[in-house]
ZAMARGU-4260 file (C-alpha; in steps of 0.2 Angstrom, whole numbers, plus 5000, padded with zeros to 4 digits):
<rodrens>
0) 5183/5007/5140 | 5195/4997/5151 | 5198/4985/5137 | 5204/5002/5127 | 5215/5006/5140
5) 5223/4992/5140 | 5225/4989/5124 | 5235/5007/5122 | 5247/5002/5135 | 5252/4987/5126
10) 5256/4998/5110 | 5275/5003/5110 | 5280/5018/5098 | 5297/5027/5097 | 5300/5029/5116
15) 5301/5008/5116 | 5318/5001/5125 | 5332/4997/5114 | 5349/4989/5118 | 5361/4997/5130
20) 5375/4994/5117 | 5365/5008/5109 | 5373/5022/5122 | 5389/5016/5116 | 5390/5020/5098
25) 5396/5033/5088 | 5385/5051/5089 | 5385/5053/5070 | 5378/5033/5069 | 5366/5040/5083
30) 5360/5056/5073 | 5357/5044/5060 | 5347/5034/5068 | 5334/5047/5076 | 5333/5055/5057
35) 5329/5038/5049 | 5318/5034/5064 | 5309/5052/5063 | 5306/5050/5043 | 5296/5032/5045
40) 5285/5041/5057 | 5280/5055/5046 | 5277/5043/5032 | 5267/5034/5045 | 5256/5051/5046
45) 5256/5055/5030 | 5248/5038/5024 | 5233/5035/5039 | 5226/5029/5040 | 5231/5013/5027
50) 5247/5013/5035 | 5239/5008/5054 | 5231/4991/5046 | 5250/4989/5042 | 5258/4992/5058
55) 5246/4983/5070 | 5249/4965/5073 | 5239/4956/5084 | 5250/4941/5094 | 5242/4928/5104
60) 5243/4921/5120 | 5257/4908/5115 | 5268/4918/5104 | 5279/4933/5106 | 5285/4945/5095
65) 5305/4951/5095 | 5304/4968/5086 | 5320/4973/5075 | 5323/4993/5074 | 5336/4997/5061
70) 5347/4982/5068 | 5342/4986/5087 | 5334/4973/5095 | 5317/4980/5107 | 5310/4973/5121
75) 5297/4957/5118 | 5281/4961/5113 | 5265/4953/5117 | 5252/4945/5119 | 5237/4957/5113
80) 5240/4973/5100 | 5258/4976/5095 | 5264/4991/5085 | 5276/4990/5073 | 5283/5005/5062
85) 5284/5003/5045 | 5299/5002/5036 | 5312/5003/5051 | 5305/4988/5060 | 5308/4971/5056
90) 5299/4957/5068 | 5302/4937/5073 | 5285/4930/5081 | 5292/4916/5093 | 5282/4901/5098
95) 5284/4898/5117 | 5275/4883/5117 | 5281/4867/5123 | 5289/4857/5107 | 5293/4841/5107
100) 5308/4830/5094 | 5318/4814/5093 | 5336/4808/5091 | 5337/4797/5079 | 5343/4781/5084
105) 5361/4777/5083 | 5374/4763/5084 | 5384/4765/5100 | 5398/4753/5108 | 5396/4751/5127
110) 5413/4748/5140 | 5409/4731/5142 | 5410/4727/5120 | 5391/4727/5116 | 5380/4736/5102
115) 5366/4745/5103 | 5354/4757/5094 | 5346/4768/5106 | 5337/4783/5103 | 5327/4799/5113
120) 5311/4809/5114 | 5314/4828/5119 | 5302/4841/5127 | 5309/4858/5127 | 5301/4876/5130
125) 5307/4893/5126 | 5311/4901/5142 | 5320/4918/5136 | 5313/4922/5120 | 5327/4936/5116
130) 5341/4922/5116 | 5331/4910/5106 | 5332/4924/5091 | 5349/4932/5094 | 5360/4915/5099
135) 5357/4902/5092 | 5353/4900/5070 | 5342/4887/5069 | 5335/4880/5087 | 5329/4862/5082
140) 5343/4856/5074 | 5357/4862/5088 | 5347/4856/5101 | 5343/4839/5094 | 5363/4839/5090
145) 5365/4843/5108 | 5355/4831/5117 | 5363/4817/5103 | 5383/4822/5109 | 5376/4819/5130
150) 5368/4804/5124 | 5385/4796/5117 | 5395/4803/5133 | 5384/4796/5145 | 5380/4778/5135
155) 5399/4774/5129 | 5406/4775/5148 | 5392/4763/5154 | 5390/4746/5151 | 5376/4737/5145
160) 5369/4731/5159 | 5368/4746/5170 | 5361/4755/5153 | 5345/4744/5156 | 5345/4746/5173
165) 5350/4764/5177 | 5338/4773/5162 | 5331/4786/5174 | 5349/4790/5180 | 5353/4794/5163
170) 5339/4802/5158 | 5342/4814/5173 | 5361/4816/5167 | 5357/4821/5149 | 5346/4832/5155
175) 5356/4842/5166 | 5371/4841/5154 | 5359/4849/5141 | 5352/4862/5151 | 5367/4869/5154
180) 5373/4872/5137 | 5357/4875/5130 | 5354/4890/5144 | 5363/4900/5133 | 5349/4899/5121
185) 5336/4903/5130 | 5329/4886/5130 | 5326/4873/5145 | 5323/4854/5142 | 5308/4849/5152
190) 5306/4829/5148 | 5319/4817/5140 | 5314/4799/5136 | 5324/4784/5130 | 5318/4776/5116
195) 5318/4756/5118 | 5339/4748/5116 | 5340/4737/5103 | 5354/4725/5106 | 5365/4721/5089
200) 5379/4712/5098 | 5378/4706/5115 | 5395/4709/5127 | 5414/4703/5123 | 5413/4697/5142
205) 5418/4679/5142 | 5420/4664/5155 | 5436/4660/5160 | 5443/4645/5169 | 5449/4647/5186
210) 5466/4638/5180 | 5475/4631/5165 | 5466/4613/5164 | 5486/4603/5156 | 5478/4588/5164
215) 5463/4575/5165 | 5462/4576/5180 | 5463/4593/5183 | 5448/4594/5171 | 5436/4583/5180
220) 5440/4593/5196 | 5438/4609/5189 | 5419/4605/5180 | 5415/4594/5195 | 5399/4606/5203
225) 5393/4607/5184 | 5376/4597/5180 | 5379/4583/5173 | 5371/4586/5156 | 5384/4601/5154
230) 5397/4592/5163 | 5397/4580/5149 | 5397/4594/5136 | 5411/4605/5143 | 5422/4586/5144
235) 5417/4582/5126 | 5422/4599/5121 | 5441/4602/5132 | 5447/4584/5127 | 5442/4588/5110
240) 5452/4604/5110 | 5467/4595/5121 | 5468/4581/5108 | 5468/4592/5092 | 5482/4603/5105
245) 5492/4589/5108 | 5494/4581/5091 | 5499/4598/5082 | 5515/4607/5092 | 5518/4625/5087
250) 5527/4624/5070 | 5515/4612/5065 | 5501/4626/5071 | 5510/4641/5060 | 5509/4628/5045
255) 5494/4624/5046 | 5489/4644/5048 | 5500/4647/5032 | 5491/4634/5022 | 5474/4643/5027
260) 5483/4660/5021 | 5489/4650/5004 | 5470/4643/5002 | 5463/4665/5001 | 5478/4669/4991
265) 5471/4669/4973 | 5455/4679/4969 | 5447/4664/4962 | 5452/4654/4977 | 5440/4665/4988
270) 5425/4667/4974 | 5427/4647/4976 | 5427/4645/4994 | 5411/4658/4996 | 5402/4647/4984
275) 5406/4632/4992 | 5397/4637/5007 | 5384/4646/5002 | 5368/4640/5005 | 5345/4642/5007
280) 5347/4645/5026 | 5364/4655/5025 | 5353/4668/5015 | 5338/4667/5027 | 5349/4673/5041
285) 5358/4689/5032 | 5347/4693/5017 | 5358/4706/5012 | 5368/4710/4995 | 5386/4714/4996
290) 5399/4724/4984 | 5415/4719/4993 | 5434/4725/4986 | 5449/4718/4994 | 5466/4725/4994
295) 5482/4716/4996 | 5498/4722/5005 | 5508/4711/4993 | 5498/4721/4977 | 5494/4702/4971
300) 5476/4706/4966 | 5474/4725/4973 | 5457/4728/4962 | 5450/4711/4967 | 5431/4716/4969
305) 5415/4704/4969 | 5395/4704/4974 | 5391/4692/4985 | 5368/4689/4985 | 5363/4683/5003
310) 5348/4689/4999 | 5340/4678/4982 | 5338/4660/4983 | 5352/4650/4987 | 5366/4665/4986
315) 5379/4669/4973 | 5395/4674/4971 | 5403/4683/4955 | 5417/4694/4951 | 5412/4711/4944
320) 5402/4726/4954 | 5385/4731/4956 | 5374/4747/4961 | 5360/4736/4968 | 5368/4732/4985
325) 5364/4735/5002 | 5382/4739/5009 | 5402/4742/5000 | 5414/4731/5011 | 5431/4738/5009
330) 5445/4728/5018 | 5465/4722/5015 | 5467/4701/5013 | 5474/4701/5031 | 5461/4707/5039
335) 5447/4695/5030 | 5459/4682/5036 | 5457/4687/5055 | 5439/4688/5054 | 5436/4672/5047
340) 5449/4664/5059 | 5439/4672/5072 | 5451/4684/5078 | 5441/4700/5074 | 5426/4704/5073
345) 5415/4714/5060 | 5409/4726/5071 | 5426/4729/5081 | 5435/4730/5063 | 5423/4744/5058
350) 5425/4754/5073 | 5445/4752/5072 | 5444/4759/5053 | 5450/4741/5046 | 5432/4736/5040
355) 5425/4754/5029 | 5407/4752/5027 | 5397/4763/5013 | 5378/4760/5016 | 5368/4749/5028
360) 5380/4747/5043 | 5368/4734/5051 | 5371/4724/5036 | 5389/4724/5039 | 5387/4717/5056
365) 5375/4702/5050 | 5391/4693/5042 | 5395/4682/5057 | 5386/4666/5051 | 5397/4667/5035
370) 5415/4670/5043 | 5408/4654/5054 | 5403/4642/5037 | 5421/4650/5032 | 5432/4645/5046
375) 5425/4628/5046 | 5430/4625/5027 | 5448/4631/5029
</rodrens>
Protein backbone atom coordinates (compact mmCIF):
# COMPACT_ATOMS: atom_id res chain seq x y z
CA UNK A 1 0.00 0.00 0.00
CA UNK A 2 2.90 2.34 0.73
CA UNK A 3 4.63 1.42 -2.44
CA UNK A 4 1.10 2.56 -4.17
CA UNK A 5 1.23 5.78 -2.54
CA UNK A 6 4.13 6.35 -3.76
CA UNK A 7 4.07 5.39 -6.79
CA UNK A 8 0.88 8.00 -7.49
CA UNK A 9 2.85 10.73 -6.25
CA UNK A 10 5.50 10.22 -8.80
CA UNK A 11 2.78 10.52 -11.63
CA UNK A 12 2.44 14.06 -13.03
CA UNK A 13 -0.93 14.86 -15.11
CA UNK A 14 -2.20 18.24 -16.32
CA UNK A 15 -1.37 20.37 -13.08
CA UNK A 16 2.57 19.42 -13.78
CA UNK A 17 5.06 22.89 -13.85
CA UNK A 18 5.57 24.39 -17.03
CA UNK A 19 8.00 27.27 -17.92
CA UNK A 20 7.46 30.80 -16.52
CA UNK A 21 7.77 32.12 -20.22
CA UNK A 22 4.33 30.44 -20.38
CA UNK A 23 2.58 33.53 -18.23
CA UNK A 24 4.01 35.74 -20.84
CA UNK A 25 2.42 34.78 -23.88
CA UNK A 26 -0.45 35.76 -25.86
CA UNK A 27 -4.10 34.87 -24.13
CA UNK A 28 -5.45 33.48 -27.60
CA UNK A 29 -1.99 31.08 -27.81
CA UNK A 30 -2.89 30.29 -24.04
CA UNK A 31 -6.74 29.40 -24.94
CA UNK A 32 -5.13 27.22 -27.42
CA UNK A 33 -3.12 25.45 -25.37
CA UNK A 34 -5.70 24.32 -22.53
CA UNK A 35 -8.15 23.28 -25.65
CA UNK A 36 -5.58 21.08 -27.20
CA UNK A 37 -4.37 20.00 -23.64
CA UNK A 38 -8.18 19.37 -22.56
CA UNK A 39 -8.86 17.16 -26.12
CA UNK A 40 -5.68 14.72 -25.39
CA UNK A 41 -7.13 14.00 -22.03
CA UNK A 42 -10.56 12.93 -23.19
CA UNK A 43 -8.94 10.82 -25.87
CA UNK A 44 -6.98 9.56 -23.08
CA UNK A 45 -10.52 8.51 -21.46
CA UNK A 46 -12.22 7.49 -24.13
CA UNK A 47 -9.47 4.78 -25.02
CA UNK A 48 -8.61 3.07 -21.35
CA UNK A 49 -7.62 1.47 -20.69
CA UNK A 50 -5.12 0.66 -23.88
CA UNK A 51 -4.19 4.14 -23.85
CA UNK A 52 -2.57 3.92 -20.01
CA UNK A 53 0.04 0.89 -21.30
CA UNK A 54 0.96 3.99 -23.66
CA UNK A 55 1.35 6.72 -21.19
CA UNK A 56 3.20 5.02 -18.52
CA UNK A 57 6.92 4.93 -18.67
CA UNK A 58 8.93 3.44 -16.19
CA UNK A 59 12.57 5.43 -15.89
CA UNK A 60 15.38 4.04 -13.84
CA UNK A 61 17.38 5.00 -11.18
CA UNK A 62 20.20 6.38 -13.68
CA UNK A 63 18.09 8.20 -16.22
CA UNK A 64 15.60 11.04 -16.23
CA UNK A 65 12.95 11.97 -18.44
CA UNK A 66 12.51 15.75 -19.73
CA UNK A 67 8.92 15.92 -20.79
CA UNK A 68 7.89 18.25 -23.84
CA UNK A 69 4.10 19.69 -23.62
CA UNK A 70 3.04 21.20 -26.95
CA UNK A 71 6.73 23.03 -27.13
CA UNK A 72 6.64 23.66 -23.15
CA UNK A 73 9.39 22.15 -21.43
CA UNK A 74 8.15 20.31 -17.63
CA UNK A 75 9.87 19.59 -14.78
CA UNK A 76 12.25 16.42 -14.79
CA UNK A 77 10.86 13.35 -14.22
CA UNK A 78 11.99 10.21 -12.58
CA UNK A 79 13.05 7.73 -11.37
CA UNK A 80 10.00 5.26 -10.89
CA UNK A 81 6.49 5.60 -12.85
CA UNK A 82 6.25 8.72 -15.16
CA UNK A 83 3.04 9.78 -16.87
CA UNK A 84 2.99 11.06 -20.19
CA UNK A 85 -0.03 12.08 -22.24
CA UNK A 86 -0.54 10.94 -25.46
CA UNK A 87 -0.19 13.07 -28.33
CA UNK A 88 0.74 16.45 -26.55
CA UNK A 89 3.83 15.17 -24.89
CA UNK A 90 6.86 14.60 -26.46
CA UNK A 91 9.84 13.18 -23.93
CA UNK A 92 14.16 12.91 -23.92
CA UNK A 93 15.23 10.20 -21.45
CA UNK A 94 18.80 11.54 -20.29
CA UNK A 95 21.57 9.47 -18.99
CA UNK A 96 23.15 10.95 -15.85
CA UNK A 97 25.56 8.60 -15.53
CA UNK A 98 29.09 9.25 -15.46
CA UNK A 99 30.52 9.10 -19.41
CA UNK A 100 33.85 9.01 -20.18
CA UNK A 101 35.68 10.30 -24.07
CA UNK A 102 39.15 11.13 -25.53
CA UNK A 103 40.74 13.94 -27.62
CA UNK A 104 42.35 12.69 -30.28
CA UNK A 105 45.86 13.35 -30.29
CA UNK A 106 47.03 16.30 -32.11
CA UNK A 107 50.29 17.94 -33.41
CA UNK A 108 50.99 21.09 -31.23
CA UNK A 109 54.11 23.57 -31.36
CA UNK A 110 55.34 24.49 -27.91
CA UNK A 111 57.05 28.21 -27.03
CA UNK A 112 60.38 26.74 -26.94
CA UNK A 113 60.09 25.29 -30.95
CA UNK A 114 59.19 21.50 -30.18
CA UNK A 115 56.49 19.06 -31.51
CA UNK A 116 54.33 16.97 -29.82
CA UNK A 117 51.26 14.80 -30.11
CA UNK A 118 49.36 14.80 -27.03
CA UNK A 119 46.17 13.78 -26.39
CA UNK A 120 43.25 13.52 -23.27
CA UNK A 121 40.82 11.12 -21.49
CA UNK A 122 37.63 13.10 -20.11
CA UNK A 123 35.11 12.11 -17.46
CA UNK A 124 32.00 14.20 -17.44
CA UNK A 125 28.55 13.80 -15.58
CA UNK A 126 25.27 15.60 -16.22
CA UNK A 127 24.57 17.90 -13.44
CA UNK A 128 21.37 19.86 -14.79
CA UNK A 129 19.63 17.68 -16.86
CA UNK A 130 17.23 20.55 -18.34
CA UNK A 131 20.42 22.35 -19.99
CA UNK A 132 21.92 19.32 -21.22
CA UNK A 133 18.40 19.01 -23.54
CA UNK A 134 17.68 22.68 -24.21
CA UNK A 135 21.49 24.22 -24.64
CA UNK A 136 23.45 22.51 -26.11
CA UNK A 137 22.69 20.09 -29.81
CA UNK A 138 24.73 17.49 -29.49
CA UNK A 139 26.71 17.06 -25.84
CA UNK A 140 29.76 14.82 -26.89
CA UNK A 141 31.02 16.33 -29.80
CA UNK A 142 30.98 20.16 -28.08
CA UNK A 143 32.40 18.92 -25.18
CA UNK A 144 35.24 16.90 -26.62
CA UNK A 145 35.61 20.22 -29.05
CA UNK A 146 35.82 22.18 -25.90
CA UNK A 147 38.27 20.39 -23.88
CA UNK A 148 40.56 20.06 -27.28
CA UNK A 149 40.59 24.32 -27.79
CA UNK A 150 41.90 24.48 -23.47
CA UNK A 151 44.20 21.83 -24.41
CA UNK A 152 46.00 24.04 -27.26
CA UNK A 153 45.69 27.20 -25.05
CA UNK A 154 47.38 25.88 -22.17
CA UNK A 155 50.18 23.51 -24.27
CA UNK A 156 51.16 26.26 -26.96
CA UNK A 157 52.14 28.94 -24.12
CA UNK A 158 54.25 26.35 -22.38
CA UNK A 159 57.42 24.89 -23.23
CA UNK A 160 58.33 21.38 -23.44
CA UNK A 161 59.89 21.00 -20.49
CA UNK A 162 57.48 22.37 -18.00
CA UNK A 163 54.79 20.28 -20.17
CA UNK A 164 56.44 17.12 -18.69
CA UNK A 165 56.84 18.34 -15.48
CA UNK A 166 53.85 20.45 -14.70
CA UNK A 167 50.93 17.66 -16.18
CA UNK A 168 48.89 17.85 -12.92
CA UNK A 169 49.04 21.87 -13.21
CA UNK A 170 47.57 21.50 -16.55
CA UNK A 171 45.34 19.04 -16.15
CA UNK A 172 43.81 21.20 -13.11
CA UNK A 173 43.73 24.41 -15.78
CA UNK A 174 41.83 22.47 -18.50
CA UNK A 175 39.60 21.58 -16.18
CA UNK A 176 38.56 24.54 -14.69
CA UNK A 177 38.63 26.42 -18.09
CA UNK A 178 36.07 23.81 -19.24
CA UNK A 179 33.86 23.90 -16.36
CA UNK A 180 33.18 27.22 -16.83
CA UNK A 181 32.07 27.16 -20.29
CA UNK A 182 30.65 23.95 -20.19
CA UNK A 183 28.28 25.18 -16.88
CA UNK A 184 26.11 26.42 -19.21
CA UNK A 185 25.32 23.04 -20.44
CA UNK A 186 24.59 21.54 -17.52
CA UNK A 187 27.54 19.41 -17.47
CA UNK A 188 30.58 19.26 -15.08
CA UNK A 189 33.95 17.66 -15.83
CA UNK A 190 34.99 15.26 -13.12
CA UNK A 191 38.46 13.77 -14.27
CA UNK A 192 40.88 14.86 -17.14
CA UNK A 193 44.03 12.82 -17.98
CA UNK A 194 46.81 13.47 -20.45
CA UNK A 195 47.50 10.91 -22.71
CA UNK A 196 51.32 10.10 -23.09
CA UNK A 197 53.49 13.32 -25.24
CA UNK A 198 54.97 11.98 -28.03
CA UNK A 199 57.84 14.15 -29.11
CA UNK A 200 58.11 14.61 -33.14
CA UNK A 201 60.77 17.30 -32.89
CA UNK A 202 62.72 18.22 -29.99
CA UNK A 203 63.30 22.16 -29.18
CA UNK A 204 64.88 25.00 -31.53
CA UNK A 205 67.06 25.76 -28.36
CA UNK A 206 70.59 25.83 -29.27
CA UNK A 207 74.27 26.49 -27.61
CA UNK A 208 75.74 29.44 -28.14
CA UNK A 209 79.26 30.67 -27.67
CA UNK A 210 79.94 33.04 -24.86
CA UNK A 211 81.85 35.25 -27.75
CA UNK A 212 82.85 35.32 -31.24
CA UNK A 213 85.86 32.82 -31.37
CA UNK A 214 88.06 35.25 -34.68
CA UNK A 215 91.11 33.70 -33.19
CA UNK A 216 93.09 30.30 -32.21
CA UNK A 217 93.66 31.34 -29.31
CA UNK A 218 90.52 32.60 -28.22
CA UNK A 219 89.15 29.04 -29.25
CA UNK A 220 91.38 27.09 -27.02
CA UNK A 221 90.37 29.49 -24.06
CA UNK A 222 86.90 29.35 -24.77
CA UNK A 223 86.57 25.05 -24.85
CA UNK A 224 89.36 24.87 -22.19
CA UNK A 225 86.88 23.23 -19.21
CA UNK A 226 85.52 20.81 -22.00
CA UNK A 227 86.75 17.09 -21.61
CA UNK A 228 89.10 16.29 -23.63
CA UNK A 229 87.55 13.80 -26.01
CA UNK A 230 84.85 16.69 -26.81
CA UNK A 231 87.51 19.22 -26.49
CA UNK A 232 89.16 17.55 -29.51
CA UNK A 233 85.73 17.35 -31.37
CA UNK A 234 84.60 20.85 -30.96
CA UNK A 235 88.56 22.14 -32.27
CA UNK A 236 88.28 19.77 -35.18
CA UNK A 237 84.93 21.06 -36.05
CA UNK A 238 85.58 25.53 -35.42
CA UNK A 239 89.01 25.23 -37.32
CA UNK A 240 87.20 23.30 -39.94
CA UNK A 241 84.53 25.93 -40.32
CA UNK A 242 87.33 29.06 -39.73
CA UNK A 243 89.36 27.41 -42.65
CA UNK A 244 86.42 26.93 -45.13
CA UNK A 245 85.40 30.93 -43.56
CA UNK A 246 88.57 32.22 -44.38
CA UNK A 247 89.27 30.87 -47.83
CA UNK A 248 85.75 32.12 -49.24
CA UNK A 249 85.05 35.99 -48.52
CA UNK A 250 81.63 37.20 -49.12
CA UNK A 251 81.30 37.56 -52.82
CA UNK A 252 82.91 34.31 -53.18
CA UNK A 253 79.90 32.99 -50.49
CA UNK A 254 76.97 34.63 -52.71
CA UNK A 255 78.67 32.54 -55.77
CA UNK A 256 78.91 29.79 -54.38
CA UNK A 257 74.99 30.18 -53.04
CA UNK A 258 74.00 31.03 -56.69
CA UNK A 259 75.70 28.11 -58.16
CA UNK A 260 73.76 25.85 -55.70
CA UNK A 261 70.51 27.76 -56.91
CA UNK A 262 71.66 27.19 -60.81
CA UNK A 263 72.25 23.22 -59.87
CA UNK A 264 67.81 23.14 -58.82
CA UNK A 265 67.04 25.28 -61.63
CA UNK A 266 65.88 22.69 -64.26
CA UNK A 267 63.30 19.90 -63.44
CA UNK A 268 65.68 17.35 -64.45
CA UNK A 269 68.39 18.84 -62.45
CA UNK A 270 66.49 17.94 -59.29
CA UNK A 271 64.81 14.45 -60.44
CA UNK A 272 68.74 13.85 -60.87
CA UNK A 273 70.03 15.12 -57.66
CA UNK A 274 67.17 13.10 -55.69
CA UNK A 275 68.37 9.94 -57.50
CA UNK A 276 71.86 10.42 -56.76
CA UNK A 277 71.33 10.27 -53.19
CA UNK A 278 68.78 8.02 -52.72
CA UNK A 279 69.68 5.05 -51.10
CA UNK A 280 68.56 1.19 -48.87
CA UNK A 281 69.04 3.02 -45.45
CA UNK A 282 67.64 6.55 -46.61
CA UNK A 283 64.34 4.46 -47.30
CA UNK A 284 64.55 2.56 -43.84
CA UNK A 285 64.43 5.92 -41.94
CA UNK A 286 61.19 7.68 -43.81
CA UNK A 287 59.36 4.85 -45.51
CA UNK A 288 57.05 7.11 -46.84
CA UNK A 289 55.73 7.83 -50.57
CA UNK A 290 55.78 11.41 -51.77
CA UNK A 291 53.64 13.32 -54.65
CA UNK A 292 55.61 16.64 -54.57
CA UNK A 293 54.70 19.83 -57.17
CA UNK A 294 56.95 22.75 -57.19
CA UNK A 295 56.13 26.15 -58.41
CA UNK A 296 58.47 28.77 -59.52
CA UNK A 297 58.37 32.58 -59.06
CA UNK A 298 60.21 32.90 -62.50
CA UNK A 299 57.12 30.51 -64.06
CA UNK A 300 60.33 28.33 -65.42
CA UNK A 301 58.76 24.90 -64.79
CA UNK A 302 55.47 26.08 -62.77
CA UNK A 303 53.77 22.28 -63.19
CA UNK A 304 56.91 20.67 -62.25
CA UNK A 305 55.40 17.60 -60.34
CA UNK A 306 57.20 14.19 -59.34
CA UNK A 307 56.74 10.86 -56.76
CA UNK A 308 59.44 10.46 -54.87
CA UNK A 309 59.33 6.10 -53.18
CA UNK A 310 61.19 6.13 -49.77
CA UNK A 311 59.36 3.44 -48.93
CA UNK A 312 60.27 0.29 -51.64
CA UNK A 313 63.71 -0.91 -51.92
CA UNK A 314 66.35 1.38 -52.81
CA UNK A 315 63.93 4.54 -53.53
CA UNK A 316 62.99 6.20 -56.85
CA UNK A 317 62.28 9.19 -58.32
CA UNK A 318 60.11 9.92 -61.48
CA UNK A 319 58.33 12.76 -63.02
CA UNK A 320 54.58 12.16 -63.41
CA UNK A 321 51.75 11.84 -60.36
CA UNK A 322 50.50 9.14 -58.45
CA UNK A 323 47.21 8.27 -56.13
CA UNK A 324 49.24 5.66 -53.97
CA UNK A 325 51.00 8.15 -51.65
CA UNK A 326 51.22 8.84 -48.22
CA UNK A 327 51.30 12.76 -48.26
CA UNK A 328 50.99 15.87 -51.46
CA UNK A 329 54.03 18.26 -50.84
CA UNK A 330 53.31 21.60 -52.39
CA UNK A 331 56.04 24.11 -52.23
CA UNK A 332 57.76 27.26 -54.46
CA UNK A 333 61.72 26.41 -55.66
CA UNK A 334 62.84 29.09 -53.08
CA UNK A 335 61.51 27.51 -50.40
CA UNK A 336 63.06 23.77 -51.24
CA UNK A 337 66.17 25.70 -51.65
CA UNK A 338 66.17 27.04 -47.92
CA UNK A 339 65.15 23.74 -46.55
CA UNK A 340 67.87 21.87 -48.06
CA UNK A 341 70.47 24.73 -47.25
CA UNK A 342 69.18 24.15 -43.78
CA UNK A 343 67.63 27.43 -43.21
CA UNK A 344 64.03 26.18 -42.81
CA UNK A 345 62.73 23.67 -41.56
CA UNK A 346 59.83 21.19 -42.77
CA UNK A 347 57.89 21.49 -39.73
CA UNK A 348 58.41 25.46 -39.38
CA UNK A 349 57.51 25.85 -43.24
CA UNK A 350 54.21 23.91 -42.64
CA UNK A 351 53.05 26.00 -39.77
CA UNK A 352 54.16 29.34 -41.80
CA UNK A 353 51.86 28.14 -44.79
CA UNK A 354 55.12 27.88 -47.14
CA UNK A 355 55.14 23.92 -47.00
CA UNK A 356 51.02 22.74 -47.75
CA UNK A 357 50.67 19.25 -46.74
CA UNK A 358 47.44 17.04 -48.04
CA UNK A 359 47.47 13.56 -46.08
CA UNK A 360 50.02 12.12 -43.50
CA UNK A 361 51.46 15.27 -41.87
CA UNK A 362 53.92 13.06 -39.83
CA UNK A 363 55.24 11.92 -43.11
CA UNK A 364 55.94 15.55 -44.04
CA UNK A 365 58.12 16.01 -40.97
CA UNK A 366 60.31 12.61 -41.68
CA UNK A 367 62.15 14.58 -44.60
CA UNK A 368 65.13 15.81 -42.56
CA UNK A 369 67.59 12.91 -43.53
CA UNK A 370 66.85 13.73 -47.16
CA UNK A 371 67.36 17.63 -47.12
CA UNK A 372 70.67 16.38 -45.13
CA UNK A 373 71.90 13.83 -48.18
CA UNK A 374 70.78 17.05 -50.23
CA UNK A 375 72.86 19.79 -48.89
CA UNK A 376 75.80 17.55 -48.80
CA UNK A 377 75.61 17.05 -52.64
CA UNK A 378 75.23 20.75 -53.52
Amino acid sequence: MIRSCSVINRISFVNSTKNQNFDQVSFSTRLGHWVLLAASFLIFLLTMPISIWLSLKVVPEHKRLVVFRLGWMLKTKGPGIVFVLPLVDRHHLVDIRTRAFNVPPQQLLTVDGAAIEVGADVYLRIVNVQKSVTCVQDLNHSTRLLVQMALVKQLTHRALDEIEKQKAAIVNSVQVDCNKAAAGWGVEINRCELSLVKVLMGPNSKPTLPKCLSTGEERQSSLAALPAPLKQLSLALLNRKFSKGAEMGPQERSTCKEESIQKLSKPERILDLLQSVLSEDLVKAIQAVYQINIESEANAYSSLSFVLDLKNGCGNVRQGTSAMVDASLILNIEDLFRMIDGQLKPLAAYMNGQLKVFGNVKAALKLDPLLVKLRTAL
